[in-house]
C-alpha positions as CSV (number, residue, x, y, z in Angstrom):
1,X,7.4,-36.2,83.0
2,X,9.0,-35.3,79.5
3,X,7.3,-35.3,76.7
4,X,10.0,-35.4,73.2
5,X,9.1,-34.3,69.9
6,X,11.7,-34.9,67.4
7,X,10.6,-32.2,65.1
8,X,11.3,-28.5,65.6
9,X,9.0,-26.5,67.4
10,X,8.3,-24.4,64.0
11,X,7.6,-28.0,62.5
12,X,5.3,-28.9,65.4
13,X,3.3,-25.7,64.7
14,X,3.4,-25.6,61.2
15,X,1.7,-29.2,61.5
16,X,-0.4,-27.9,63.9
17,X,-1.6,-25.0,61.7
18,X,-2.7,-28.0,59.2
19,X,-4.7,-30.3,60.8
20,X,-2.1,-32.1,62.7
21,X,-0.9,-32.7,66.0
22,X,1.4,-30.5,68.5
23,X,2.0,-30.8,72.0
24,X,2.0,-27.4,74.0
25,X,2.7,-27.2,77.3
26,X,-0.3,-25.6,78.5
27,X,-1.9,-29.3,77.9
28,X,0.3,-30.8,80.4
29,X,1.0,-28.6,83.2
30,X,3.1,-30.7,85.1
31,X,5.5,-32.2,81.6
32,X,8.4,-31.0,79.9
33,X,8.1,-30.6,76.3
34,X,11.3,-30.5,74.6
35,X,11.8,-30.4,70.8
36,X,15.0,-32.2,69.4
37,X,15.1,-30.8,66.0
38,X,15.3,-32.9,63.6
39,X,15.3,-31.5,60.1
40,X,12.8,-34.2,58.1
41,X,11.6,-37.3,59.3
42,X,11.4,-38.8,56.1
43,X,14.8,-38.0,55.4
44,X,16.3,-39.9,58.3
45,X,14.2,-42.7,58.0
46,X,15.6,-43.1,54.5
47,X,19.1,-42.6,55.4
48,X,18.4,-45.4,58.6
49,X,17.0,-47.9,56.2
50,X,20.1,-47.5,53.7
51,X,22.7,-47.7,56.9
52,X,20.5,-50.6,57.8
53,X,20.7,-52.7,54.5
54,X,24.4,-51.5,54.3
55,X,25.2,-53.2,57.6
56,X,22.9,-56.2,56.8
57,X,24.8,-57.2,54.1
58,X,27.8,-56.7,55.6
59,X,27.2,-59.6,57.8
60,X,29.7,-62.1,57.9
61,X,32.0,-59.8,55.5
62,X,34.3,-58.1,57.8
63,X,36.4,-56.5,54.9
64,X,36.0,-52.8,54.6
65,X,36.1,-52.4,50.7
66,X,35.9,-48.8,48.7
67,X,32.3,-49.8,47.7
68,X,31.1,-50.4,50.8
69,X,32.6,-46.6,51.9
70,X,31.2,-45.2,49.5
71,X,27.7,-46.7,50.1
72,X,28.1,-45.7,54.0
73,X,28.6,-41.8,52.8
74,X,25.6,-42.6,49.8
75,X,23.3,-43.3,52.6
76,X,23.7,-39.8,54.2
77,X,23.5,-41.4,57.7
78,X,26.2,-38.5,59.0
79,X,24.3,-35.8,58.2
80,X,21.0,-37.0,59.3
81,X,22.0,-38.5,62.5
């Protein structure tokens, strides 16, 4: 079995170190644990809600306009994803 954390590992720990929760392997002998890195949570789920409403209202308006570019690169979707 695999078990995915999106944080880092030093994230995982850090959280760990706090209070929080971390998965080690030595809790799950027969799992995988792999750790995908992602920078802040919070961060992406901003950036995903912005792409989201941006592509919402973009429904039924197939017309790529400036604004609508420059809202796609405001959202910071790129550099999150």
């Amino acid at each position: 079995m695999l078990i995915v954390d999106a944080r880092s590992y030093a994230t995982a720990v850090a959280n760990r170190a706090r209070g929080g929760g971390c998965e080690f392997p030595q809790y799950y002998p027969q799992c995988d644990i792999e750790f995908m890195n992602l920078a802040n949570i919070h961060a992406v789920r901003k950036s995903f809600l912005l792409l989201r409403a941006l592509c919402q209202s973009a429904i039924g308006n197939l017309a790529t306009t400036d604004q609508s570019k420059y809202e796609y690169c405001s959202c910071f979707w790129i550099t999150e994803a």
